[in-house]
MARTOR-41497 format. One record per residue (C-alpha): residue in three letters; x, y, z. Coordinates in pm, whole numbers, padded with zeros to 5 digits, always signed. Example, Ala and Ser with C-alpha at 12.3 -4.5 7.8 and 13.67 -1.06 7.14 Angstrom:
# MARTOR-41497
ALA+01230-00450+00780SER+01367-00106+00714
# end
This chain:
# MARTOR-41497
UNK-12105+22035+09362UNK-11830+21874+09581UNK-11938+22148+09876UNK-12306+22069+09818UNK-12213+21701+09846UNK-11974+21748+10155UNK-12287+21957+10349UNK-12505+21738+10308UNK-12260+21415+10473UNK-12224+21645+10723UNK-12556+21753+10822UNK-12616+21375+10853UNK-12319+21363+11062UNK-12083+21158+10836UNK-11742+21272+10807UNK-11578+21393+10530UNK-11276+21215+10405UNK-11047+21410+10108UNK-10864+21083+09994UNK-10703+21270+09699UNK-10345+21410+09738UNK-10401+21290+10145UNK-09993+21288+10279UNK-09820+20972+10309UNK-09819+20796+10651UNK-09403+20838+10723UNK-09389+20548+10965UNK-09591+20324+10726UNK-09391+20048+10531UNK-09334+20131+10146UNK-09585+19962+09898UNK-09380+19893+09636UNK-09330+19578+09490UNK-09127+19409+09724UNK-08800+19212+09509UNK-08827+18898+09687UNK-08927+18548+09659UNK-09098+18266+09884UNK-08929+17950+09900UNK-09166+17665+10065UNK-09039+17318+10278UNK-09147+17069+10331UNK-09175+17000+10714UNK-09326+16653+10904UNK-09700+16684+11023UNK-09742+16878+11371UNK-09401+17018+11327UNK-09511+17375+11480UNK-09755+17427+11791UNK-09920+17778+11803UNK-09975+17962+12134UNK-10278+18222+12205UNK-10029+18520+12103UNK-09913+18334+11765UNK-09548+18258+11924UNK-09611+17906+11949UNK-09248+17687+11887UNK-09109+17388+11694UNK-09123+17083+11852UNK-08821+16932+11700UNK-08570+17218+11717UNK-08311+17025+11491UNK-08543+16984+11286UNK-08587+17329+11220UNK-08187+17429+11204UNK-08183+17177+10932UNK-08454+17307+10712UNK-08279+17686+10767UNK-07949+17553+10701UNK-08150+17413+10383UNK-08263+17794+10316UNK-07929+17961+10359UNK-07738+17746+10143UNK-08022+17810+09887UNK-07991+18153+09948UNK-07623+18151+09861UNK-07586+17973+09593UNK-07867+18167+09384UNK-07679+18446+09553UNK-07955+18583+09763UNK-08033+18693+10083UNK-08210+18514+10385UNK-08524+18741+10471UNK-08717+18590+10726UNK-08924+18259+10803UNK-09248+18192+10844UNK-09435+17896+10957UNK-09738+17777+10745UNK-09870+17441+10979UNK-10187+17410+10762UNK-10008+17326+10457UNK-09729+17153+10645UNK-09503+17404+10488UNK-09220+17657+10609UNK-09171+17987+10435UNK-08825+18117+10347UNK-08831+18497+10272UNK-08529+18532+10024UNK-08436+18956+09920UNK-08411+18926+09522UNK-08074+19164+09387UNK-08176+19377+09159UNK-07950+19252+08878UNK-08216+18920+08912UNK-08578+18876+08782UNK-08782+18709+09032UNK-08961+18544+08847UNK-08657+18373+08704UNK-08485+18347+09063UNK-08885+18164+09159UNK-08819+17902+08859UNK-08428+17805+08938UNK-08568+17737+09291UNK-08790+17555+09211UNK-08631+17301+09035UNK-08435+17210+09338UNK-08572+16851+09490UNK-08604+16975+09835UNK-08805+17267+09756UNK-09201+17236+09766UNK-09233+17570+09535UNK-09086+17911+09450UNK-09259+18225+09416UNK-09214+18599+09371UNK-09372+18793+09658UNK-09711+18930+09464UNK-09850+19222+09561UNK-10257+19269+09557UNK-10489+19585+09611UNK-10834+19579+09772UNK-11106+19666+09445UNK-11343+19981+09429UNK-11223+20335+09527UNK-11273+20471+09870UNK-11397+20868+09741UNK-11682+20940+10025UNK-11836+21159+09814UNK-12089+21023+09602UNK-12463+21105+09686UNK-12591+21019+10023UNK-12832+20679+09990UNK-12795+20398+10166UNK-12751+20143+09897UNK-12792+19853+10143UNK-13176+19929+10145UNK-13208+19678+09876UNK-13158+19368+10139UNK-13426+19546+10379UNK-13197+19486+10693UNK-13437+19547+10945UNK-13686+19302+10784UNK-13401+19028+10751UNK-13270+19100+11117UNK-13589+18936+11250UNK-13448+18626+11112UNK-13080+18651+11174UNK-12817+18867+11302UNK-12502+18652+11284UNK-12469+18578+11639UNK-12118+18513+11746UNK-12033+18368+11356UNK-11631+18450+11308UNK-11579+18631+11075UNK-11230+18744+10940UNK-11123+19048+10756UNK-10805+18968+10607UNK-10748+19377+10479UNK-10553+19675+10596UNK-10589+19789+10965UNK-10955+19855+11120UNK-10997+20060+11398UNK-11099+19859+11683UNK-11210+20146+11945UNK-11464+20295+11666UNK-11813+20329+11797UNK-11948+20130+11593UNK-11673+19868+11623UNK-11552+19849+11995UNK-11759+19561+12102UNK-11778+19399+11788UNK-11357+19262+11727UNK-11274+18943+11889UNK-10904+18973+11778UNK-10648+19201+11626UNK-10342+19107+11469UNK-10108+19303+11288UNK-09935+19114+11051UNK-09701+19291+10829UNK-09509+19540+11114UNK-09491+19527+11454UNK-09712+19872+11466UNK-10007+19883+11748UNK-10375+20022+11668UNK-10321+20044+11294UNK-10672+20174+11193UNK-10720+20216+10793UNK-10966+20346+10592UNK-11035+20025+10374UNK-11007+19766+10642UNK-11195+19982+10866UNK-11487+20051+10602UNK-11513+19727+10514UNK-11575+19608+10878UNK-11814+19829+10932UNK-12019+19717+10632UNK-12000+19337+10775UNK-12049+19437+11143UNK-12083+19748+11272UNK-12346+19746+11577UNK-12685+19781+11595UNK-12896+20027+11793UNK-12643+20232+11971UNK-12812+20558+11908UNK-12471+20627+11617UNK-12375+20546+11292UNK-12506+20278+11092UNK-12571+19887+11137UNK-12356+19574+10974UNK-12543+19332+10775UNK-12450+19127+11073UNK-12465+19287+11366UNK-12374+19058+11637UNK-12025+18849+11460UNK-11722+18835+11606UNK-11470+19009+11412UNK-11087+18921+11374UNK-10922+19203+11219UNK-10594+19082+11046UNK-10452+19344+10914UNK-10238+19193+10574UNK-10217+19480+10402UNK-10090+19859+10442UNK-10182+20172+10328UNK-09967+20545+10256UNK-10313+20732+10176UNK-10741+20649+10191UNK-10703+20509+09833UNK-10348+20342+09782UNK-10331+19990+09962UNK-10143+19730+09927UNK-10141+19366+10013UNK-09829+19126+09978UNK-09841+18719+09949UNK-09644+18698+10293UNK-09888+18931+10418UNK-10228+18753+10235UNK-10069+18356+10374UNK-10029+18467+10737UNK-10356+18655+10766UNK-10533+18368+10638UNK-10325+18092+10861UNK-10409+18320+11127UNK-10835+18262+10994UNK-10766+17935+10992UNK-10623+17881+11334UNK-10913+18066+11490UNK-11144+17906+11326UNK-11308+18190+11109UNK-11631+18062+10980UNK-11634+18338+10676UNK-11331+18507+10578UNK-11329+18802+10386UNK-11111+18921+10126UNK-11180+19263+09922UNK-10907+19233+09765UNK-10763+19117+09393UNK-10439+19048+09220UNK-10190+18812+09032UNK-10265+18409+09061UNK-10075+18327+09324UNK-10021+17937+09412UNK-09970+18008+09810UNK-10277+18182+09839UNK-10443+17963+09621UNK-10341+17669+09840UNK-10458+17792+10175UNK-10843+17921+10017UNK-10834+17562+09915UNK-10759+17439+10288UNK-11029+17692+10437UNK-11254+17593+10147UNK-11246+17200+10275UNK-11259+17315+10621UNK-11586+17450+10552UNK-11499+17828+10572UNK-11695+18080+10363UNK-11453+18269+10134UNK-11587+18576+10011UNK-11400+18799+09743UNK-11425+19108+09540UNK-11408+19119+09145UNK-11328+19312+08909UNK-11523+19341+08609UNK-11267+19373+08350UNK-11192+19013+08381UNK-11314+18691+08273UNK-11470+18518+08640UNK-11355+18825+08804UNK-10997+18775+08847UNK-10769+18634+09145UNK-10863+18518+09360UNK-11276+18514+09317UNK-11243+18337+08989UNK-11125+17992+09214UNK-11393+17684+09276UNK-11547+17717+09601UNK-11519+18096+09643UNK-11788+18369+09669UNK-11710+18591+09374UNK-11867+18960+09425UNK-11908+19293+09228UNK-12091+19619+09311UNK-12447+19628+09190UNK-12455+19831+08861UNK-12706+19777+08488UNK-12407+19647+08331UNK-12389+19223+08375UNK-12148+19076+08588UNK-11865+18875+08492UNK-11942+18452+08451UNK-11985+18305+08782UNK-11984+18679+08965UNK-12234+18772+09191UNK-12396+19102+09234UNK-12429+19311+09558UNK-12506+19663+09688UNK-12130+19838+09667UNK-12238+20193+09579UNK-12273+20501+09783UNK-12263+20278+10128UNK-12258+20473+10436UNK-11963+20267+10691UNK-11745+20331+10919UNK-11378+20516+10886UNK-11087+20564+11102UNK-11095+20866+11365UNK-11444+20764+11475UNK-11610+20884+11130UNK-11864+20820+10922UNK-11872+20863+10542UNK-11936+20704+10232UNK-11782+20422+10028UNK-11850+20262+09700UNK-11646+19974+09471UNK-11643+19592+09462UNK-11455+19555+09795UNK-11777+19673+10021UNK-12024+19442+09775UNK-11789+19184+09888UNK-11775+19265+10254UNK-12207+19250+10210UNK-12196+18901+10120UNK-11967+18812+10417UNK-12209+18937+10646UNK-12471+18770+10441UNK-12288+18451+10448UNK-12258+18518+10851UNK-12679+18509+10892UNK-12694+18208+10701UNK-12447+18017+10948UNK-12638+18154+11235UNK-12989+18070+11066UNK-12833+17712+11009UNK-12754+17680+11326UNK-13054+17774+11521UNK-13289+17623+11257UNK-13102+17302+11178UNK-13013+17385+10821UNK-12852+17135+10560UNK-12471+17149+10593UNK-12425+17242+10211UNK-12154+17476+10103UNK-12279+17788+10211UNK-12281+17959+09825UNK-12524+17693+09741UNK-12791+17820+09945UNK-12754+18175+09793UNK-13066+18291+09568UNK-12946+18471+09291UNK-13182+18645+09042UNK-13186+18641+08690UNK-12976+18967+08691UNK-12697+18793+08954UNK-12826+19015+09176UNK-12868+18837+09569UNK-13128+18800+09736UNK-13092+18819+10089UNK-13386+18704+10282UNK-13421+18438+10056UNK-13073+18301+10090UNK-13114+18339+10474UNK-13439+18148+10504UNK-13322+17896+10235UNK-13033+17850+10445UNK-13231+17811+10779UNK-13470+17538+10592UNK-13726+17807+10624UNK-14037+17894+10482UNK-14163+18204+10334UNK-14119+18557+10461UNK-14290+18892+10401UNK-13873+19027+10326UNK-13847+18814+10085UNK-14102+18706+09797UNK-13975+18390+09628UNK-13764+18492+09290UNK-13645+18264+09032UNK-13355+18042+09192UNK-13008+18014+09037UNK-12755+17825+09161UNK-12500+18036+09294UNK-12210+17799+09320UNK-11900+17731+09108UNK-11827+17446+08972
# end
């Protein structure tokens, strides 16, 4: 069956990808739970200026040795070690990394921190994994059929809507990618041209270009793309994401402005994560994530207010307050300049981004309320979305032959 299955992505000219037993990456970083904690400070508005290259500087440089004198004498007397440091302007934060001995609980190590009066908050470093598995070979149908693309691409295409992945590397110089990233930022190693199979899969499902003669075409065709790669991966199906590398991927969204940023992804609650969703969610932004279905809401983080919950498309029901998208047997793009197919919650997800990306462009050209964007998704009975409808409803737009008027439910959290 798997050789009937394999001949057939090929004679379509997909590529094959064996994810099971595929050999570690040696160079890549390891994706264990990392035995450290973030300690946050507080820092006076404006106290960091970013450059175009994310170097950027302090302006008040004693400032600066103060607060890491602050972090190194925490460090010492709960007898750990100074990591790194990491800026976070948008919540008027700094990040101390602090290394966690492994005669200490974290979690513990998080709490005594904590209680210090010049710390914001302490936190272990979480670790998260994008949802659904990344096995290309299911049976060859292109589940996206149920949104009738070319039908809804008369309306909207996403035109130059920014649109962050925040996910493991993509491959920027795929085929059906090359003109579509805007930026590319490694975040968690100073490796160049990290392409992924999960980061790179999911962009294709939100972008991938239209009508150059290969591959397939993104729900929205003509975004900009910043690829900020947060997490890493040692084979196609084991990928990790850490909080350090979650907070600066979405800083990163937030100083380019992303209008929609992405996350197929899930873990732990986490409060820095948390915190910086809730910026991007006042700023406007459109935060998309993938759930899982064992859990009430979906889990962390598409359980929060304000965020676009998402699951694959399947009979059973969806979680309270999850919506329903096409996430099985979808035909994207994968690293090497391949073709294959994906399924899980994580491409459902990375649907709904693109989705989310023809609404702001149908706003925009039609003069559209300024609403938050999940309240102008129609939703079926069955939480399944509709497309077209959400696209015209978001435009202010009347009826279309894509998309016959269903029974409206509101979409958004309270």
């Amino acid at each position: 069956m798997r050789k009937f299955i394999a001949g057939v992505l090929l004679s379509l000219g997909l590529s094959v990808v064996q994810a099971a037993g595929a050999p570690a990456d040696p160079a890549a970083p390891s994706l264990e739970a990392p035995r450290q904690v973030l300690v946050m400070l507080h820092v006076p508005p404006a106290h960091f200026r970013a450059d175009a290259n994310y170097a950027g500087g302090y302006a008040d440089a004693a400032g600066r040795a103060a607060r890491r004198r602050v972090a190194a004498a925490l460090a010492r007397a709960n007898r750990l070690d100074l990591a790194t440091e990491w800026p976070m302007p948008a919540l008027r934060l700094d990040c101390f990394v602090m290394d966690v001995p492994a005669r200490f609980d974290p979690e513990d190590v998080a709490a005594q921190l904590a209680l210090d009066p010049r710390v914001a908050w302490a936190q272990p470093m979480n670790l998260f994994t994008p949802l659904g598995h990344d096995d290309p070979l299911f049976p060859v149908q292109p589940a996206a059929g149920e949104w009738r693309l070319d039908e809804l691409h008369v309306l909207s295409v996403g035109r130059g809507v920014r649109v962050a992945v925040v996910d493991s590397g993509v491959q920027t110089d795929h085929p059906d990618l090359s003109s579509q990233v805007a930026e590319s930022a490694n975040l968690i190693d100073g490796r160049q041209d990290v392409a992924e199979l999960h980061g790179t899969a999911v962009a294709g499902v939100i972008a991938a270009q239209a009508d150059n003669h290969v591959g397939i075409v993104g729900v929205a065709p003509q975004v900009r793309l910043l690829a900020l790669r947060a997490c890493a991966e040692a084979t196609p199906v084991d990928t990790r994401c850490t909080t350090l590398g979650l907070a600066l991927a979405l800083q990163r969204a937030l100083e380019r402005d992303a209008q929609v940023i992405n996350l197929s992804l899930g873990g732990p609650s986490d409060r820095l994560i948390r915190t910086l969703i809730e910026v991007a969610l006042a700023r406007g932004v459109g935060i998309v994530a993938a759930a899982k279905r064992s859990e009430a809401r979906g889990g962390f983080p598409a359980d929060l207010p304000g965020v676009v919950g998402v699951i694959d498309a399947t009979d059973a029901a969806p979680p309270s307050g999850v919506l329903a998208a096409p996430g099985t047997d979808i035909p994207t793009t994968l690293p090497h300049s391949r073709w294959g197919m994906v399924s899980g919650s994580s491409y459902a997800a990375a649907h709904v981004s693109g989705l989310l990306a023809l609404m702001i462009d149908m706003r925009a050209r039609h003069g559209g309320r300024s609403a938050a964007l999940a309240e102008d998704l129609v939703v079926r009975p069955d939480r399944r979305i509709d497309a077209c409808a959400s696209v015209l409803r978001a435009g202010g737009a009347g009826a279309s032959p894509c998309a016959p008027t269903p029974p409206i439910v509101s979409a958004a959290r309270p």
